[in-house]
N, C-alpha and C positions, 0 to 999 in steps of 0.2 A: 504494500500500500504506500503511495507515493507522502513523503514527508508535508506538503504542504495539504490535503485534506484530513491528515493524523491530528487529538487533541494535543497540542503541548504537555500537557500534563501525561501523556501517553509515551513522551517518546523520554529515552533511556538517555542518562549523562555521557554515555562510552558512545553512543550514536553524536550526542551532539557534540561531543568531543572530535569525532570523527568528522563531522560536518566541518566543522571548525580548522580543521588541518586544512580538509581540500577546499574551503573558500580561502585559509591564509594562502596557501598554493598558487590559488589561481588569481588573486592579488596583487604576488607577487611577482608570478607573469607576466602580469597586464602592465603593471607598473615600468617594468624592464621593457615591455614595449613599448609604451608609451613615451620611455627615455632617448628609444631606440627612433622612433619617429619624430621625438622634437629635435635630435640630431639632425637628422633627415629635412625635415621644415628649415632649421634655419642652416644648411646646406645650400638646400635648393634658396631661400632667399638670397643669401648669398650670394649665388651663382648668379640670381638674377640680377643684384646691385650691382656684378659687374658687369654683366650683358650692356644692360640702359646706360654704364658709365661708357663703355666702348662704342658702343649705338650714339652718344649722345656725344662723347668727345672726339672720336677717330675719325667715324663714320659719315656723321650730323654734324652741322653747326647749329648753333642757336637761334641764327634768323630763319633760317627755314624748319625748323622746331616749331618758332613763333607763328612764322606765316602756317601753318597747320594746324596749332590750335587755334587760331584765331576761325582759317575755316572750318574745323568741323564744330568749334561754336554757335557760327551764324549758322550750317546745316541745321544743326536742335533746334535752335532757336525758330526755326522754320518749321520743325515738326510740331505736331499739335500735343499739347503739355494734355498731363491727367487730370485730376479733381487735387487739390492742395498744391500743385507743383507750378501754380503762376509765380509765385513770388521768389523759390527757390534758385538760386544760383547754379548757374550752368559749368560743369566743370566734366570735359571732355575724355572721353574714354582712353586710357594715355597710349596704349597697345595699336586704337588708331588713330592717332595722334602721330606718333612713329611711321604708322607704315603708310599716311598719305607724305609726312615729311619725304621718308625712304625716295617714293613715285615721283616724288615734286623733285629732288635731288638727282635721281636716277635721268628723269626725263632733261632738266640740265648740263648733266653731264653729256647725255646721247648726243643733246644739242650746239656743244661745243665740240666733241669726236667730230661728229660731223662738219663744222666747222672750220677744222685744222685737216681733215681731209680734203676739205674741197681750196683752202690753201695751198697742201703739201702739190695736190695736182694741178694748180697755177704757176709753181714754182717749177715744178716736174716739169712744164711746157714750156714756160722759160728758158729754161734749161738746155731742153732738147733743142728748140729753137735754137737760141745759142749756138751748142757743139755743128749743128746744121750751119752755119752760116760762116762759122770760120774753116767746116770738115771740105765746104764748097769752093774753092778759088774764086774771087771775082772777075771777070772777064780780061784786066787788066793786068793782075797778076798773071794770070795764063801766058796773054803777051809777053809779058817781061823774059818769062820763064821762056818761051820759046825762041826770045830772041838771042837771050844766052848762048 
């Protein structure tokens, strides 16, 4: 008969003595994991404080940080608020916050590659140009040379 439908007065010291080991047991268990998981949490925090500092110093600057939370504030601010939440201050999800900065960065970059390619192949013409016009004798060169 399971312990919790039994009267108290029904069940025996040596039982509840017995009971009493395997809850301290499993107590103690739990606690060791518990330990074992708040390691674990502030691990992974951890991990993450360095992520956003690498994301935020390497990677990111601050003005384009800025320019992204700024838009995905006005984005909220455009969606339709709940029952309580007119007056509450809008403070921007930070994960995309990041990863529209990332796109807005990213898309900069492409636009400056691109850029310096279409430079590099101005120059490249130049260039070729160039080696062309000196690789060619001018007419009068030729002369000269023939009359040697």
């Amino acid at each position: 008969m399971p312990l919790a439908t039994r009267n108290p007065d029904d069940v025996s010291k040596e039982e509840l003595l017995e009971i009493l080991k395997k809850t301290n047991s499993r107590v103690k268990a739990l606690s060791q994991s518990r330990a074992q998981l708040s390691e674990k949490v502030k691990s992974a925090e951890d991990d993450k404080a360095r992520l956003l500092s690498l994301l935020r110093n390497e990677i990111l600057d601050e003005g384009v940080i800025a320019e992204a939370s700024e838009k995905m504030i006005k984005l909220q601010q455009k969606q339709p608020h709940g029952e309580g939440e007119e007056g509450k201050e809008i403070t921007p999800d930070e994960i995309m916050v990041l990863q529209t900065a990332w796109r807005a960065a990213d898309e900069r970059n492409q636009l400056t590659l691109q850029h310096i390619q279409n430079e590099y192949k101005v120059i490249a013409m130049q260039a070729q140009a160039e080696v062309k016009k000196f690789a060619r004798p001018s007419r009068s060169r030729r002369m000269w040379r023939l009359a040697e």
